[in-house]
C-alpha positions in Angstrom: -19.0 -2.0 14.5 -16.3 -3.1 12.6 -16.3 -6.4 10.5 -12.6 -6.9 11.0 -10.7 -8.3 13.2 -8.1 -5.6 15.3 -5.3 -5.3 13.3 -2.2 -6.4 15.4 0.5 -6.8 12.3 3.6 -5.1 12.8 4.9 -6.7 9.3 5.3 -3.0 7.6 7.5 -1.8 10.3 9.9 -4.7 9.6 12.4 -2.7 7.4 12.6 -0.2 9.9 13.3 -2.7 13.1 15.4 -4.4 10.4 17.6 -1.1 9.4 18.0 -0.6 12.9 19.3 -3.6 13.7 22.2 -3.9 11.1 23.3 -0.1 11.9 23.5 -1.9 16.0 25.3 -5.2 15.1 27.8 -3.5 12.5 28.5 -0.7 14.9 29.3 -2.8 17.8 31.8 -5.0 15.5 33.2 -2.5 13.7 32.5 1.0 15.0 29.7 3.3 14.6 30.9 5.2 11.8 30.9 2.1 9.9 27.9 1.1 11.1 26.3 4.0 9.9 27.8 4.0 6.5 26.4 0.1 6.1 22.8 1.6 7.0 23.6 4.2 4.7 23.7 1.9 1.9 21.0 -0.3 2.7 18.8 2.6 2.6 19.9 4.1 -0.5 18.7 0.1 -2.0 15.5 0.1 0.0 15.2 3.7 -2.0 15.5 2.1 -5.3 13.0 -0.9 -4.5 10.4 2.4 -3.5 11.2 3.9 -7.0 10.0 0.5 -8.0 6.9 1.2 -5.9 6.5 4.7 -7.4 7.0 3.9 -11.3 3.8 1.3 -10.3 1.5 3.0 -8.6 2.5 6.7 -9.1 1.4 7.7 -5.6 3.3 11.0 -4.7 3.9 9.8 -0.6 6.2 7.3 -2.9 8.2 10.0 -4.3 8.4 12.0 -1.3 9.6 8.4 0.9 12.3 8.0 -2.3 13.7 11.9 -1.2 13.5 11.0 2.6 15.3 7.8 1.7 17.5 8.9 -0.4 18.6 12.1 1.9 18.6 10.3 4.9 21.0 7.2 3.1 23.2 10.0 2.2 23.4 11.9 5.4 24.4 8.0 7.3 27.1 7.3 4.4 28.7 10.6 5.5 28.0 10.7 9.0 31.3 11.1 11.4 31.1 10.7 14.7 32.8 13.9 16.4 29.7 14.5 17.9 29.7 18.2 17.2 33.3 18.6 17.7 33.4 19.4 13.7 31.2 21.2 11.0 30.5 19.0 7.6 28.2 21.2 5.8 27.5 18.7 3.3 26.7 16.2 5.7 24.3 19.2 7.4 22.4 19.8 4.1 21.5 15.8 4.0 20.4 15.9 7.6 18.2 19.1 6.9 17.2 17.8 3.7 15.6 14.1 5.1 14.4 16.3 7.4 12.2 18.1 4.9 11.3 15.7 3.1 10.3 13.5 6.2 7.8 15.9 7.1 6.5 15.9 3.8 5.7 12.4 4.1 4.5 12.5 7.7 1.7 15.2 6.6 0.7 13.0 3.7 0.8 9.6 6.0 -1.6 11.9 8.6 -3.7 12.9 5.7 -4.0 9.2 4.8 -2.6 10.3 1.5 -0.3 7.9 2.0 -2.2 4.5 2.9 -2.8 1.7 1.5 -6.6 1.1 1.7 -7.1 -2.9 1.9 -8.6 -3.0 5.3 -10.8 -0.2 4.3 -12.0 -2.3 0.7 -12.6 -5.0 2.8 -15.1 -3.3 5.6 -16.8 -1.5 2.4 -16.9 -5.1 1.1 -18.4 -6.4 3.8 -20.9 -3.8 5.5 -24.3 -5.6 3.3 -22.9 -8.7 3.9 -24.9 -10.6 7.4 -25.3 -14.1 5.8 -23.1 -16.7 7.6 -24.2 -19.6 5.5 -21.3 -20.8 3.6 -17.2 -20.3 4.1 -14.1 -19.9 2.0 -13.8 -21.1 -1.5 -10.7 -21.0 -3.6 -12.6 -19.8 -6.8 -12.7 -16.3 -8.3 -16.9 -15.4 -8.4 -18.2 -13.3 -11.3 -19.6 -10.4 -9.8 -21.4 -8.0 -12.4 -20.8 -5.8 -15.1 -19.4 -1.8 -15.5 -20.7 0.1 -18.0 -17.0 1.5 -19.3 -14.7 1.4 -22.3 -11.6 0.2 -22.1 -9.4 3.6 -22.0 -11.8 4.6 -18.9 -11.2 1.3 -17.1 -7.0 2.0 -17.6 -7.6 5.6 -16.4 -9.4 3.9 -13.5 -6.3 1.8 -12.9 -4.0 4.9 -12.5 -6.6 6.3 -10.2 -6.4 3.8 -7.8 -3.2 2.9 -8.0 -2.5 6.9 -7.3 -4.5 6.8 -4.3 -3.4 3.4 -2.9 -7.1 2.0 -3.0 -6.0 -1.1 -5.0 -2.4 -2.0 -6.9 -3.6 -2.5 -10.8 -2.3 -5.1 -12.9 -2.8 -3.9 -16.6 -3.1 -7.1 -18.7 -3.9 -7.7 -22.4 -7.5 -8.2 -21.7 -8.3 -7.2 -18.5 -7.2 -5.1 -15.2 -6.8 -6.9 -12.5 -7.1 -4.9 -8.9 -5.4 -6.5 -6.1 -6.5 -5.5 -2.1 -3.5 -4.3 -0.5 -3.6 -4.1 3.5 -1.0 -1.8 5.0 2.3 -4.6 5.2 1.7 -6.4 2.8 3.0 -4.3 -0.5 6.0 -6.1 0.2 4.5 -9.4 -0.3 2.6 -8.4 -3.4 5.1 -6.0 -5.1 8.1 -8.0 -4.7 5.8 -11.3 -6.2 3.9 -9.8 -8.8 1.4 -12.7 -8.3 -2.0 -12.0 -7.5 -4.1 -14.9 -8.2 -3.9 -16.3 -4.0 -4.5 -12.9 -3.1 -7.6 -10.8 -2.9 -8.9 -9.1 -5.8 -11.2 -7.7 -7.9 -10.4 -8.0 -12.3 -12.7 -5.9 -14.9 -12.3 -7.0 -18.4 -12.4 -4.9 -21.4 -15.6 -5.8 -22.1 -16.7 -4.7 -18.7 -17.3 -8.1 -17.0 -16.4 -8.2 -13.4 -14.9 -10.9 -11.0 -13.8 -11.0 -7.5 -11.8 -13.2 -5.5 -11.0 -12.8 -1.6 -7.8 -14.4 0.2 -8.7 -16.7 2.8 -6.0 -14.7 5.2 -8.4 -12.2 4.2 -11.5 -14.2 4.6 -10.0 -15.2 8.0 -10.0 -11.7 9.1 -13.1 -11.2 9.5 -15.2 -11.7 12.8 -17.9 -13.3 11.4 -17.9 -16.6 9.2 -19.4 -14.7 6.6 -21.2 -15.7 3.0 -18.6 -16.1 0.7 -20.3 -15.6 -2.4 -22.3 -12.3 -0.8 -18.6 -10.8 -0.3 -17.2 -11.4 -3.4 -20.1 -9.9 -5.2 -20.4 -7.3 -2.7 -16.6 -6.8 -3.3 -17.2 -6.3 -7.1 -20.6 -4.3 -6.9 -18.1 -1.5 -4.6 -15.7 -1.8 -7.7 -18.6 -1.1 -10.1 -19.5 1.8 -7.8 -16.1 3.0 -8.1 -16.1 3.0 -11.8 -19.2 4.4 -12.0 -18.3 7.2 -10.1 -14.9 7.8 -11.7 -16.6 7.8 -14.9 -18.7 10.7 -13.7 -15.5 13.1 -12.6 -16.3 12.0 -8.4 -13.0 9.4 -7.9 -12.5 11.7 -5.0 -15.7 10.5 -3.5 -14.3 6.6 -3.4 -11.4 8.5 -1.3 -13.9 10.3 0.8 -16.0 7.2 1.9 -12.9 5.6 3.0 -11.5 8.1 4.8 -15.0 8.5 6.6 -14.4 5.2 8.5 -11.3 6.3 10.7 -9.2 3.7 10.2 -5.6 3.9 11.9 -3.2 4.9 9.2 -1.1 2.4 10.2 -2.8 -0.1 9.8 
């Protein structure tokens, strides 16, 4: 059973209902072609703030959403509407290319290659966890050691960040990995603050600390031990560097693809 509440959030379809909703109000004022040319543009920008996302994490759904984006903001700053009463090759190849690309990224988002993994950190987190004894806390909880040095703990870092398991924060002595539910990269990327968020932080000389949101905490069925999450929450880190050391990363992918959670959520 799951630990979780349902998730119900519909915050990382915003831009989509929001796109949608310029393209309508500008098209009814000023004509569709307009309209369409004002979407255009906004997704060419939303494109650049994924290229953000991309440089960060290095996840290659990223670079396939900045093609789709980037093709299919082209194809609306062109668009005419003749409605097939004309032929604008150019405006063809943009179609055709988002197209492409679009099922690129749908194949990877069905693969869960292309999902962030919070909810599925935070059921890991929590399956040794049954005492109810205590609630939330504000304070970070020190939460065991990892046997690494500090070039294996980076590499670590771009592992996770490739696969969307965590967003790493690369500091001067220590990594910090912040939980990322699907809808909320917004809120974290466009921030950069982690420290109200959940996460987990392994310091070069491997000591480990954890720290769970109460949103997060919150979303949960069960009032459950705070201090037996966070260090449960670290001691799955540890087991992730552990394994990542050994050449299995692919194996923290594996267990979370083994719970079925929605990809969009």
């Amino acid at each position: 059973m799951r630990k979780l509440k349902p998730d119900r959030s519909i915050t990382g379809l915003i831009p989509v209902f929001t796109f949608v909703l310029i393209i309508a109000l500008v098209s009814v004022w000023t004509g569709i072609e307009v309209g369409m040319q004002v979407g255009g543009l906004l997704v060419l920008l939303y494109a650049g703030y994924t290229f953000y996302i991309f440089w960060w994490t290095r996840n290659t759904g990223y670079l396939l959403s900045i093609l789709y984006l980037v093709f299919g903001g082209l194809w609306l700053t062109t668009f005419t509407p003749n409605f097939g009463n004309s032929f604008d090759p150019l405006n063809k190849t943009f179609m055709f290319l988002a197209l492409a690309s679009g099922s690129g990224l749908w194949m990877m988002l069905m693969t869960r290659r292309f999902k962030w993994r919070g909810r599925e950190v935070l059921e890991l987190a929590a399956e040794p966890v049954d005492e109810s004894v205590d609630g939330f806390t504000a304070r970070p909880r020190p939460a065991g050691q990892v046997d690494a040095s500090r070039d294996e703990i980076v590499a670590f870092a771009r592992f996770v960040g490739s696969h969307l398991v965590a967003l790493p924060y690369v500091e001067t002595e220590r990594v910090v990995f912040a939980i990322v539910k699907f809808g909320d990269e917004f809120r974290h990327t466009l921030r950069r603050d982690y420290m109200a968020e959940t996460w987990v932080a392994i310091d070069f000389d491997g000591n480990v600390s954890a720290h769970i949101a109460q949103r997060d905490y919150l979303d949960y069925r069960d009032t459950l031990s705070f201090d037996q999450l966070c260090a449960s929450l670290g001691d799955l880190f540890i087991d992730f560097v552990a394994l990542f050391c050994r050449g299995e990363g692919m194996r923290i992918v594996d267990r979370m693809d083994a719970l079925h959670i929605s990809v969009f959520s």
